[in-house]
C-alpha positions in Angstrom: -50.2 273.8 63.6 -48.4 274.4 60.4 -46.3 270.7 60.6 -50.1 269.4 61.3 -49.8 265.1 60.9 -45.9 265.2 59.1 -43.6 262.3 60.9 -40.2 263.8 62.0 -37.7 262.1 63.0 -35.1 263.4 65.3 -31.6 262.1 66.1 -29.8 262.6 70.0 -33.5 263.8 70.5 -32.8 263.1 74.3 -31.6 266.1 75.8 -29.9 269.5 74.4 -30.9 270.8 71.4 -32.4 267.8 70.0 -35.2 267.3 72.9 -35.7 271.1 72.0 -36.0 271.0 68.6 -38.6 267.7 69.0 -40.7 269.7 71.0 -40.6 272.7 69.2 -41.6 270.6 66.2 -44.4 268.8 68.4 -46.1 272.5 69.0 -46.5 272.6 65.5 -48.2 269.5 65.0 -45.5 266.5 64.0 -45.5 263.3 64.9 -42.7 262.5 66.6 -39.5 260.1 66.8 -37.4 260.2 69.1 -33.7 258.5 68.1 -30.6 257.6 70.2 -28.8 255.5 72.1 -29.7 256.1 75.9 -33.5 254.7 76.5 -34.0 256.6 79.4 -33.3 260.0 78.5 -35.3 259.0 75.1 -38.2 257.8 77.1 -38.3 261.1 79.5 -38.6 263.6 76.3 -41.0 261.2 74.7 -42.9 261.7 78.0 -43.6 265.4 77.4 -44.7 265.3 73.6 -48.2 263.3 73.3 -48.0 260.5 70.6 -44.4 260.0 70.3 -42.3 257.1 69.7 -39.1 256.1 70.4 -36.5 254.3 68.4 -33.4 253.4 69.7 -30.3 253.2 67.9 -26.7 253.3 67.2 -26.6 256.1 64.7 -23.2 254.8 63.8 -24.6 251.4 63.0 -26.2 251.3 59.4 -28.1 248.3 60.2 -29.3 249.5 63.6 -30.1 253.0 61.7 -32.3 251.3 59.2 -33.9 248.8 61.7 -34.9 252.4 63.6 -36.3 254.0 60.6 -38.3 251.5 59.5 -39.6 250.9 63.1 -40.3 254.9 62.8 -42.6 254.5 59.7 -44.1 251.4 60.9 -45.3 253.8 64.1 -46.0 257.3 62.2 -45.7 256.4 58.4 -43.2 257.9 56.5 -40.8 260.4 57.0 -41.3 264.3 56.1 -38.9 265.8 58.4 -35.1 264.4 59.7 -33.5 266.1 61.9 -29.4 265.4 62.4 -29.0 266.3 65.9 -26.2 263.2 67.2 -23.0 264.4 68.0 -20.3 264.5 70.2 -17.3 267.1 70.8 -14.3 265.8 72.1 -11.4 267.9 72.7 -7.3 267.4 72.4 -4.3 269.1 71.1 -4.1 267.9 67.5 -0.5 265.8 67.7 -2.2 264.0 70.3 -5.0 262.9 68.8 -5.5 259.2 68.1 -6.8 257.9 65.0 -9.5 255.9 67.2 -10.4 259.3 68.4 -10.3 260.7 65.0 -12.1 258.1 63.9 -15.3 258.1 66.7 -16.3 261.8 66.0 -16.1 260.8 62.1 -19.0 258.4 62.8 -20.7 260.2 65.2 -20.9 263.6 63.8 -20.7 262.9 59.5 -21.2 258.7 59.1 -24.3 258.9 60.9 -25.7 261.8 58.9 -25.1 259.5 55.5 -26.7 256.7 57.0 -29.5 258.4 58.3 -29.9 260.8 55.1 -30.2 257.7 52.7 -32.7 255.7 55.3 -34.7 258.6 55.0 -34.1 260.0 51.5 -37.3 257.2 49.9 -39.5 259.2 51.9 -38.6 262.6 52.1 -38.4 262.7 48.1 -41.5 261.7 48.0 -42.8 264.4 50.7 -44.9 267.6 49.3 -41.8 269.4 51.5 -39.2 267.0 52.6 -36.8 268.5 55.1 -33.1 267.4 56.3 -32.0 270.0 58.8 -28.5 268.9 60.3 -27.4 270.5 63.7 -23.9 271.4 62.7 -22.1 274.2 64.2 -19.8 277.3 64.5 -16.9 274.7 64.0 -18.6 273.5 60.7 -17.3 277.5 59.5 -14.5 278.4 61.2 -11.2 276.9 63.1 -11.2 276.6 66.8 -7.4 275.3 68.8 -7.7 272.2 70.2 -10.6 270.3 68.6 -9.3 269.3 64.7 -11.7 266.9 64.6 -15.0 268.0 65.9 -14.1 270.9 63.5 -13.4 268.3 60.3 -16.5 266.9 61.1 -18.4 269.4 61.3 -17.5 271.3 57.9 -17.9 268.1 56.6 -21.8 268.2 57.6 -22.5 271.6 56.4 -20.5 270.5 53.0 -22.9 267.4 52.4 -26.3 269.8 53.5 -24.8 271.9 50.7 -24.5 268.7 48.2 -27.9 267.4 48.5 -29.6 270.8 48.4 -27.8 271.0 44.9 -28.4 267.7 44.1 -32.4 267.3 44.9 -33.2 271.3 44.0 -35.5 270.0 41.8 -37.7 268.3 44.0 -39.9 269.1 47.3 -36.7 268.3 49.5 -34.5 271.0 51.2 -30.9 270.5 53.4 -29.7 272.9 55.5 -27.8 273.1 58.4 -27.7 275.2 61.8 -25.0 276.3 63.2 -24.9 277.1 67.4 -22.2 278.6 69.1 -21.3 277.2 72.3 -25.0 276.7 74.0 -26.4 275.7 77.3 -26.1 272.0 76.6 -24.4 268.8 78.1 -22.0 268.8 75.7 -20.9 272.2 76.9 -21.1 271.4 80.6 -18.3 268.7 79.8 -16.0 271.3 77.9 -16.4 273.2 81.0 -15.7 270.7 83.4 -12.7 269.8 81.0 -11.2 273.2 81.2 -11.1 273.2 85.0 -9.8 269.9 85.1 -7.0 271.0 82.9 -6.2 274.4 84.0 -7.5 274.6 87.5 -9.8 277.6 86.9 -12.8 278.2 88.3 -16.5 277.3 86.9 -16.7 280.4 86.4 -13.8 281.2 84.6 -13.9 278.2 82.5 -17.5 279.3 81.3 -15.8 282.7 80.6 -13.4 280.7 78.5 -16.2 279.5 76.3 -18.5 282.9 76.5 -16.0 285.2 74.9 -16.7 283.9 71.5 -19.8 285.5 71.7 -20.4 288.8 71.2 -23.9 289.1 73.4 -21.4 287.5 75.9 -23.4 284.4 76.8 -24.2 280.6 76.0 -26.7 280.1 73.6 -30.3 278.7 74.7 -31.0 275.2 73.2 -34.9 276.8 72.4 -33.2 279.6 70.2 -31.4 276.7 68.1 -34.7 275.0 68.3 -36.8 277.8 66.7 -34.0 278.5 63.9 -34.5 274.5 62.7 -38.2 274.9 62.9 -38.3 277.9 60.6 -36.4 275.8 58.2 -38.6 272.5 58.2 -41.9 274.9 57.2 -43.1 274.3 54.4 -42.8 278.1 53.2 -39.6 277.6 54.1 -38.9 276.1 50.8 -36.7 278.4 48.7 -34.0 278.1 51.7 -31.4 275.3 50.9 -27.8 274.6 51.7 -27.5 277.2 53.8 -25.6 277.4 57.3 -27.7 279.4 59.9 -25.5 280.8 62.4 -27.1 280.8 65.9 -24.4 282.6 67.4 -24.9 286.0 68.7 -22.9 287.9 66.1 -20.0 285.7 66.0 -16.9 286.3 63.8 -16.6 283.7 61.1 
């Protein structure tokens, strides 16, 4: 139990990686909250990890972030671990992307981790070993056709991971960042469902589409992002910061 008592706090901690990475956390020992917009999904995680507690929220929303947070420390005390898990990956040929569209994935996948990074930062500076681990992505260090923002975004997490490592080096807090390739998750099941749509291949085919960037030729398992975040909230994990952890089965970068 080597996270024995510490609060975490987990963004999109309903399904995909983020409901992983909460549990993976709660076999260590953490106290868990659970973050996000969709109650239900948030309750049926919540379900499956004894003592946790649920805040919903608007990660967008600095207010709503802040109202959640404090809600979180009122339930568990303060804040040891944060986990950035929130995202979303829409997809478009870049002349047709709208600024709207541009603009939602901004929020979602690089506002939100400001917001929640300074809600938290009070406590985690004050933790023996404070921990920001932000699930980024493949996309956060390298192009891929078709999805200029997502991509944007996601360099942009992985560059602010590398800021506040440099920044708070001197302290008990660390901020890294893991980075997935495409992995078994809803978010994944869409771009699947997207490709078919679009091209009129098979499910099949579509997931082939998605599997070739991996060398072991396969999607990656939420629980193998999980145990890669876990290693880096630890606290002998302490000399890693601002790195990007690829969880990718050998992929080219």
């Amino acid at each position: 139990m080597r996270l024995e008592g510490l609060h975490a706090v987990v963004t999109g901690g309903g399904s995909g990686i983020g409901a992983a990475i909460a549990q993976a956390l709660a076999r260590e020992g953490a106290r868990l909250t659970l973050v996000g917009r969709r109650r239900e999904a948030l309750d049926a995680i919540a379900a499956t990890l004894p003592g946790a507690c649920i805040a919903q929220a608007d990660v967008t929303d600095r207010a709503a972030v802040d109202a959640a947070f404090a809600s979180a420390r009122a339930a568990h005390g303060p804040i040891a671990i944060l986990v950035n898990n929130a995202g979303i990956a829409p997809s478009a040929p870049f002349a047709k992307v709208t600024a709207e569209a541009w603009r939602q994935t901004m929020a979602v996948n690089l506002d939100a981790l400001f917001h929640c990074c300074q809600a938290a930062l009070p406590d985690l500076i004050a933790a023996p070993s404070g921990r920001i681990v932000t699930v980024a992505s493949t996309a956060g260090v390298k192009g891929y056709g078709y999805t200029a923002p997502y991509v944007a975004s996601k360099h942009g997490a992985i560059g602010l991971m590398r800021a506040l490592a440099t920044e708070f080096a001197h302290t008990g807090l660390t901020a890294n960042a893991v980075c997935p390739g495409f992995t078994d998750t809803d978010i994944v099941g869409d771009a699947i469902a997207n490709i078919q749509a679009k091209t009129g291949r098979s499910a099949d085919e579509a997931r082939a589409q998605l599997t070739r960037f991996n060398p072991q030729g396969r999607l990656i398992d939420p629980a193998e992002v999980a145990e890669a975040a876990l290693w880096l909230c630890l606290p002998a994990s302490r000399s890693v910061t601002g790195q990007a952890i690829m969880v990718a089965g050998g992929e080219v970068m």
